[in-house]
C-alpha positions in Angstrom: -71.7 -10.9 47.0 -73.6 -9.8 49.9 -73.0 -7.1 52.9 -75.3 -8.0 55.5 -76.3 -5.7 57.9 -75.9 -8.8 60.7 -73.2 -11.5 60.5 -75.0 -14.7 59.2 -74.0 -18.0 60.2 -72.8 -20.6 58.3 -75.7 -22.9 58.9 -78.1 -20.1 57.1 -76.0 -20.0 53.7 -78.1 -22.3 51.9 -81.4 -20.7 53.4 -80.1 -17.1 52.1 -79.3 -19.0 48.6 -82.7 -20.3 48.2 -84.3 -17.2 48.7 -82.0 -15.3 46.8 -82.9 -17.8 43.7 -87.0 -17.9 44.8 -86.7 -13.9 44.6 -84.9 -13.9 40.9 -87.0 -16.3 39.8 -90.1 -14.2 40.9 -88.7 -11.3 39.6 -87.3 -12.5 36.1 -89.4 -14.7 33.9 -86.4 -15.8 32.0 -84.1 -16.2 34.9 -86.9 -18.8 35.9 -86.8 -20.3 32.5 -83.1 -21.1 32.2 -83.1 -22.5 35.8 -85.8 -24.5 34.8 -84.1 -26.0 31.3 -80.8 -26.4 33.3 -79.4 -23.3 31.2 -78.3 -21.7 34.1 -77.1 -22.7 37.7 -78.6 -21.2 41.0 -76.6 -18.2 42.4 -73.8 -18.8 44.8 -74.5 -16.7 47.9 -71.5 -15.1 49.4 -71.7 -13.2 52.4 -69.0 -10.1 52.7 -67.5 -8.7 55.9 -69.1 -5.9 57.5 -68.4 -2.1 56.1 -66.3 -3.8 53.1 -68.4 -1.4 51.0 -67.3 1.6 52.8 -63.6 0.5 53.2 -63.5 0.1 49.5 -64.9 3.7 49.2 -62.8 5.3 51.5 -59.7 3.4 49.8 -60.4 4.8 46.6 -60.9 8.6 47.3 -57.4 8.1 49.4 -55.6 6.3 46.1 -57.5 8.8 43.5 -57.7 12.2 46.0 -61.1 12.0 45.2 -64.5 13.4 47.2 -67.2 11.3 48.9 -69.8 12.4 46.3 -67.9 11.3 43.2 -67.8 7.8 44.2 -70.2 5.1 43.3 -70.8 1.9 44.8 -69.3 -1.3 42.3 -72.1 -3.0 41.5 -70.6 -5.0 39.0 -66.7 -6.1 39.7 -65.3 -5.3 36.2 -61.1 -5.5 37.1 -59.0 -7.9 38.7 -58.0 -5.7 41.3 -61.9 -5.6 42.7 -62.3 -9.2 42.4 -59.0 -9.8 44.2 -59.9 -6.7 47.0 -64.0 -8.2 47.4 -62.9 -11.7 47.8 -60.5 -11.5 50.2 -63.0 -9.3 52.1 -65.6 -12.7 52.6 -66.7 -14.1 55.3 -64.8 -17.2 56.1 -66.9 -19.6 56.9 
């Protein structure tokens, strides 16, 4: 999942996905190898909604009274409740 600084159109998706997988492949050696051996799929590019990032932020330090600075940015979606909150946040294209 993606937060784009601009919205991107639809037509651009599969643009955005094949750079995405030229840039892991250049970047991982073995990413590039299980692409390669059909071990692993190409990444599926979806975009988010602008400020869904912040809005998630800003949700959690109102539900767990917490500061600005004790909040990281999910990275890795690790509970329903994130998947469920992220996903409905995508762009609907």
């Amino acid at each position: 999942m993606l937060e784009p600084e601009e919205i991107v159109l639809k037509e651009r998706l599969d643009e955005c996905t094949r750079i995405l997988a030229e840039e892991l492949a250049r970047a991982s050696t073995s990413y590039a190898h299980y692409v390669a051996g059909g071990n692993m799929g190409i990444p599926k590019v979806v975009f988010l909604q602008q400020q869904v990032f912040q809005l998630q932020r800003e949700i959690k330090m109102y539900k767990m009274s917490l500061s600005e600075n004790q909040l990281k940015t999910a990275r890795v979606l690790t509970t329903p409740e994130q998947i469920r909150f992220f996903m409905g946040q995508t762009e609907p294209y």
